[in-house]
Residue frames relative to the residue before (quaternion, step in Angstrom):
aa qw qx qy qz dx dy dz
X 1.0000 0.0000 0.0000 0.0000 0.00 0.00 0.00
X 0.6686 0.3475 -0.3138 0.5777 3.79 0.96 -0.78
X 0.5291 0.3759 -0.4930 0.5794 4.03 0.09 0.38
X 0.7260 0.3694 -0.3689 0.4475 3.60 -0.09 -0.55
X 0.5743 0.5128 -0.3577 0.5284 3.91 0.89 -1.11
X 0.6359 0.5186 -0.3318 0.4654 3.82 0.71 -0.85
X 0.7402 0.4460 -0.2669 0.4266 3.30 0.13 -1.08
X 0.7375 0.3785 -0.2760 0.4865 3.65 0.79 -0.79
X 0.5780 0.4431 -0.4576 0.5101 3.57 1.11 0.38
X 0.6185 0.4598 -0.3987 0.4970 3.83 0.80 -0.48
X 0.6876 0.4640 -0.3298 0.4506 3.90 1.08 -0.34
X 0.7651 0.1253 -0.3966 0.4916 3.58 0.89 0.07
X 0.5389 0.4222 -0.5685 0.4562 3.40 0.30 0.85
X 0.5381 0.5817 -0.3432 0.5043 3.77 0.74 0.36
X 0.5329 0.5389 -0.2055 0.6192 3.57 1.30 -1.07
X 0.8056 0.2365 -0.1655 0.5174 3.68 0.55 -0.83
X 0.4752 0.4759 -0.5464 0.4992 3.58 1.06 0.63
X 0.6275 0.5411 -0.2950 0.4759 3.30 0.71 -1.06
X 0.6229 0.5765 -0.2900 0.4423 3.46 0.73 -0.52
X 0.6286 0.4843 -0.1813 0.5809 3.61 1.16 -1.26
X 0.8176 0.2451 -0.2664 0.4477 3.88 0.56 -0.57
X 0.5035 0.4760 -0.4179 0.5876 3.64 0.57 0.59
X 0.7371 0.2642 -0.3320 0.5259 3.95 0.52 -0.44
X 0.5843 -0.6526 0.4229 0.2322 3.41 -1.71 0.92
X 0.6776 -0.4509 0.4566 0.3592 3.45 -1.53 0.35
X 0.5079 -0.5814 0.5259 0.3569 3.57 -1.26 0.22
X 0.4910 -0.6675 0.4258 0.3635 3.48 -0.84 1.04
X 0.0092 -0.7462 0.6632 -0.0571 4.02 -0.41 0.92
X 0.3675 -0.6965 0.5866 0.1890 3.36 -1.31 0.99
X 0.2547 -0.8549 0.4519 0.0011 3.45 -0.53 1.08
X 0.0584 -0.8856 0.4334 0.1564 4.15 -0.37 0.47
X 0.6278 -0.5087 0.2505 0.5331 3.78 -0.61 1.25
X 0.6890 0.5820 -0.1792 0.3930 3.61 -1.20 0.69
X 0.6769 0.4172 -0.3547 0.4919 3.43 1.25 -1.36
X 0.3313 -0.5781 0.6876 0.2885 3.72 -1.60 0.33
X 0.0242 0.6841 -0.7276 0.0444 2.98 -1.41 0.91
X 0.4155 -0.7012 0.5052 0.2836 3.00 -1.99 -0.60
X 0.2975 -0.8132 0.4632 0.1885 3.66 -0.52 0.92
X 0.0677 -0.8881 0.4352 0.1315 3.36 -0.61 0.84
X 0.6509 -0.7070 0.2138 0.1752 3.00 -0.48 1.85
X 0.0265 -0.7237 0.6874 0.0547 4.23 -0.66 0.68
X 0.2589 0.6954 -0.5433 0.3927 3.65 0.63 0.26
X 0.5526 -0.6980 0.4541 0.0367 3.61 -0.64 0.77
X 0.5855 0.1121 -0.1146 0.7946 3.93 1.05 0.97
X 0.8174 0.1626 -0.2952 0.4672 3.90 0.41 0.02
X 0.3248 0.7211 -0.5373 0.2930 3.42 0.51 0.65
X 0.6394 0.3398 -0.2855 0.6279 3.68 -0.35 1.32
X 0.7571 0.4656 -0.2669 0.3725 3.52 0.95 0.30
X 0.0766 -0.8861 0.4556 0.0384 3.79 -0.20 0.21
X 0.3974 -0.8563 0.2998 -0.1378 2.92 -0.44 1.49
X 0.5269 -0.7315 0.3552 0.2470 3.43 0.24 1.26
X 0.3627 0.7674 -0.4569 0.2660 4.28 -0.20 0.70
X 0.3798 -0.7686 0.5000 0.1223 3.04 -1.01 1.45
X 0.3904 -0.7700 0.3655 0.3479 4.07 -0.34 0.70
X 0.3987 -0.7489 0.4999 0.1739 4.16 -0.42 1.20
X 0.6263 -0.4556 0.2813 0.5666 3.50 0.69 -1.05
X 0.6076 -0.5049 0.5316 0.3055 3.72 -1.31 0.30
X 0.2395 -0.7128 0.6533 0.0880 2.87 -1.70 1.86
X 0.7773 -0.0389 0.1925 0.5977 3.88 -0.06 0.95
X 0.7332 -0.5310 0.3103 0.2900 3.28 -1.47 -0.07
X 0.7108 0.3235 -0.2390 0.5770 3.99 1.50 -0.18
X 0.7318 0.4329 -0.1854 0.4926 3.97 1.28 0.37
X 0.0147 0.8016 -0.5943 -0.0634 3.41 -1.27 0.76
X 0.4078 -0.5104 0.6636 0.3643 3.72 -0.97 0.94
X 0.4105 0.6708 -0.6011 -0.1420 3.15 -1.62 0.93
X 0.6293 -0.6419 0.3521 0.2609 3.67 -1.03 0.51
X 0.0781 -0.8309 0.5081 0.2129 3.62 0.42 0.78
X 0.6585 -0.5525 0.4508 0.2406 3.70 -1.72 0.68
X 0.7518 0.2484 -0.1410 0.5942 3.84 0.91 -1.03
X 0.6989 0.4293 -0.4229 0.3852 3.45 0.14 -0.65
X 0.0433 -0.6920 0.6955 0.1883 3.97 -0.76 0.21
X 0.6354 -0.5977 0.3031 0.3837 3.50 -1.61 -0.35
X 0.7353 -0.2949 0.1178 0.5988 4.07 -0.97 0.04
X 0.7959 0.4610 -0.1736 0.3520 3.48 0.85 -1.06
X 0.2842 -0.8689 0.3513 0.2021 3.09 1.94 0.25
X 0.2874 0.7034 -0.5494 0.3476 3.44 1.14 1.30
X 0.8191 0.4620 0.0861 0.3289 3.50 1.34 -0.99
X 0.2006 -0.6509 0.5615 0.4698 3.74 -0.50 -0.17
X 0.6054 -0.5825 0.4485 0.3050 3.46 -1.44 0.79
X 0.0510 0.8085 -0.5713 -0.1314 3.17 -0.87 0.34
X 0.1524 -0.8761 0.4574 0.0022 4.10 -0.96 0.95
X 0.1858 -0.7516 0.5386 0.3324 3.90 -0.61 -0.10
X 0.1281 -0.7934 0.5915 -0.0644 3.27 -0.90 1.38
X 0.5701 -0.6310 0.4504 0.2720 3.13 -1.56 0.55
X 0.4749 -0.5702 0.4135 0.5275 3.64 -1.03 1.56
X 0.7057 0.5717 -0.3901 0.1512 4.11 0.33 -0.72
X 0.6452 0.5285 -0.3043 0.4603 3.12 2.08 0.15
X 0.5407 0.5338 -0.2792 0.5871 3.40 1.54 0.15
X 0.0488 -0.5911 0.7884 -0.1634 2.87 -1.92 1.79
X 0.6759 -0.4336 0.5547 0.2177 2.77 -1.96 0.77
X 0.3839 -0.7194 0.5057 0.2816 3.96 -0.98 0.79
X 0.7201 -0.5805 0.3140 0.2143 3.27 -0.51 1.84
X 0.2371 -0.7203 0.5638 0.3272 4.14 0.15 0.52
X 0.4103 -0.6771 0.5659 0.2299 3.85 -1.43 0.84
X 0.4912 -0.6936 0.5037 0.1547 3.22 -0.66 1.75
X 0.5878 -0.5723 0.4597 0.3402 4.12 -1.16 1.24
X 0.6035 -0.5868 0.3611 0.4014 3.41 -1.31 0.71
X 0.5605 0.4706 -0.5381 0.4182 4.11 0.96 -0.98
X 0.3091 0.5870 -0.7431 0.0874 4.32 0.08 -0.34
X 0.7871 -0.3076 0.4231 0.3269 3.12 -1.74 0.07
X 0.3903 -0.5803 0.6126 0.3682 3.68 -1.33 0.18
X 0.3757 -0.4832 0.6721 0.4168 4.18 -1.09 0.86
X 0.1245 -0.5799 0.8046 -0.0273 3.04 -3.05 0.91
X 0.6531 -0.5596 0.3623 0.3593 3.13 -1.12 0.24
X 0.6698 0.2428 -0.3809 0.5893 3.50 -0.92 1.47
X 0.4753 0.5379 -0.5509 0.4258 3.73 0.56 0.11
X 0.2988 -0.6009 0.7229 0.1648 3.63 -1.42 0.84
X 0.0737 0.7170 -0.6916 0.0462 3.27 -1.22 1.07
X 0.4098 -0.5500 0.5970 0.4161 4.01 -1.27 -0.16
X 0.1768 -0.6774 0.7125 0.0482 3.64 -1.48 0.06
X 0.4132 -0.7498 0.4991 0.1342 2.97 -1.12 1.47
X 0.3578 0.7381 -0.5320 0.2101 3.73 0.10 0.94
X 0.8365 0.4060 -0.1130 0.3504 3.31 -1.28 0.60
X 0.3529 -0.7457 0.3249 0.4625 3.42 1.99 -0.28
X 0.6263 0.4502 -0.3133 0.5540 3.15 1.45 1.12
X 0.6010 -0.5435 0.5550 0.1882 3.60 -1.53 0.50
X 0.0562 0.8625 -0.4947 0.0908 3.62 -0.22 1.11
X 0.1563 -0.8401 0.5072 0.1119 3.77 -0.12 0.97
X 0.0596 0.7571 -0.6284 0.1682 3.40 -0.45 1.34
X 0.5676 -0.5546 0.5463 0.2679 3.93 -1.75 0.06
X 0.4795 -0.7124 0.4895 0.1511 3.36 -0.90 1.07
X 0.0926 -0.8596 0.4923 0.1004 3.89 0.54 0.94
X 0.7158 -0.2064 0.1774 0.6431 4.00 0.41 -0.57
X 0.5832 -0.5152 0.6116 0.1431 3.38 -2.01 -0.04
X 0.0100 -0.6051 0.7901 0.0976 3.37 -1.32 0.03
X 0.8546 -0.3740 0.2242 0.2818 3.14 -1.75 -0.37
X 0.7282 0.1850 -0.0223 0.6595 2.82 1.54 -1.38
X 0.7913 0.2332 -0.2213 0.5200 4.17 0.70 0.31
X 0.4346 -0.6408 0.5988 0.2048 2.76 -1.41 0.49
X 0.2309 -0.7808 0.5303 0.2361 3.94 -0.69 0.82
X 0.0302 -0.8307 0.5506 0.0766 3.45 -0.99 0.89
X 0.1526 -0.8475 0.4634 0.2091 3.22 -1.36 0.62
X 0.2868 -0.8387 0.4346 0.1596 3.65 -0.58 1.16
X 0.4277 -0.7851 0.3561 0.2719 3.57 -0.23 1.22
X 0.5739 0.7067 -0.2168 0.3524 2.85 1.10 -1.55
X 0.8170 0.2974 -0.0288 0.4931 3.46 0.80 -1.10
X 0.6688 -0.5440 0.3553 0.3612 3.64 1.10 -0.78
X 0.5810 0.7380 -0.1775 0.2936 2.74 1.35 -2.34
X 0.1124 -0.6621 0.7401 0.0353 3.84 -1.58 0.28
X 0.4320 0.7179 -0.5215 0.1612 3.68 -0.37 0.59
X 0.6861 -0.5422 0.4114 0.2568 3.22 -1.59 1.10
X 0.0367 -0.7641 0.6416 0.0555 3.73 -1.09 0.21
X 0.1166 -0.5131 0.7612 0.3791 3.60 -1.27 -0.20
X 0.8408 -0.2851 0.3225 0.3282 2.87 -2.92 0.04
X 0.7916 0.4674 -0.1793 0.3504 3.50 0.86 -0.81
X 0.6170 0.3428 -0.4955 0.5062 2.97 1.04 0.73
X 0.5051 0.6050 -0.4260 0.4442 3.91 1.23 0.02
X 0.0410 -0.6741 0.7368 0.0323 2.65 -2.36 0.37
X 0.5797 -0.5398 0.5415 0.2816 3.33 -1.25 0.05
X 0.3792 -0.7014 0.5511 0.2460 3.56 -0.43 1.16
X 0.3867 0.7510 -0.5277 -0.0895 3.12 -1.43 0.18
X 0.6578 -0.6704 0.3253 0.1101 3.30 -1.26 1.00
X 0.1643 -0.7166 0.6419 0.2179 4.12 -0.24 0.69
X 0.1571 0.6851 -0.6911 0.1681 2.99 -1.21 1.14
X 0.8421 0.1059 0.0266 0.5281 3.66 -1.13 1.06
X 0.6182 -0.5219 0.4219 0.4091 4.01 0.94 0.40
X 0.7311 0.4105 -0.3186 0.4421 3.53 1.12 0.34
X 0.3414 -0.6995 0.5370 0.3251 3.65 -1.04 -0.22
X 0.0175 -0.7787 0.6271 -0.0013 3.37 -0.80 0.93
X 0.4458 -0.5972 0.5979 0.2950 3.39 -1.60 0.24
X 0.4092 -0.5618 0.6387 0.3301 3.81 -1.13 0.63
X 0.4754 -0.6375 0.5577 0.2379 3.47 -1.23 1.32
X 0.4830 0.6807 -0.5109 0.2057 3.85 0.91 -0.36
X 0.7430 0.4313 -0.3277 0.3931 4.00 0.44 -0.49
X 0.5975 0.3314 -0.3463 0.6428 3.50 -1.02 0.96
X 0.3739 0.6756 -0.6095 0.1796 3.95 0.68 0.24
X 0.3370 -0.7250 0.6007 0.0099 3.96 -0.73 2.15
X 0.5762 0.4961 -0.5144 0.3966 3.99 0.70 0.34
X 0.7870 0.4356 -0.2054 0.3857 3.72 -1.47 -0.21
């Protein structure tokens, strides 16, 4: 009964990750210079957000921007792309060291891939945390240092999604 109760909490908080990476950023006005993060529709990277510094505005639904990790095919360069304002967020502020310790069912991001990935804390071990990433399928271990707390621009503010710590079932 508690493996099943588990499993059906990692499935609707998954349903509502999936939910969060298919819907667009909040339209924010942005000025040449600002770092953000771009969050990726690209097929196999969806759920991921990508370091990028903002170049200049295309028109009124696009920005030229220059991402930090990604470089181009010829890997002479940083990459640079035009994206929708609906794929662009401010870069998440880094929560003080006393934050809470992460538990199972917290949503956090994971540094993997030269990208930000928002997946569901499933259980612990000694030294990692185990995460699943809906978006993709995937289950993989982490230490603390490659985690964060997810969180969510909304209204000019950051918020956490109330989905981790879920006290029902």
């Amino acid at each position: 009964m508690a493996e099943e109760n588990h499993q059906l909490k990692i499935d609707l908080i998954s349903d509502e990750l999936r939910e969060i990476a298919y819907k667009g950023q909040q339209a924010t006005i942005y000025q040449i210079g600002d770092e953000v993060e771009v969050a990726s529709q690209v097929l196999g990277f969806i759920g991921s957000y990508l370091y990028a510094t903002i170049l200049y505005p295309v028109g009124a639904l696009h920005y030229k921007v220059q991402y930090k990790t990604l470089v181009t095919d010829d890997e002479t360069a940083p990459l640079q792309e035009t994206v929708r304002v609906s794929e662009v967020r401010p870069v998440p502020p880094t929560l003080p060291s006393e934050a809470r310790s992460m538990v199972t069912y917290d949503i956090v991001d994971v540094y993997d891939k030269e990208a930000w990935w928002f997946g569901v804390i499933t259980g612990e071990d000694e030294e990692n945390y185990h995460v699943y990433f809906p978006t993709t399928g995937e289950h993989v271990a982490y230490s603390t240092d490659k985690l964060r707390f997810h969180q969510e621009w909304s209204n000019g503010q950051w918020i956490f999604p109330s989905l981790g710590r879920i006290d029902f079932l």
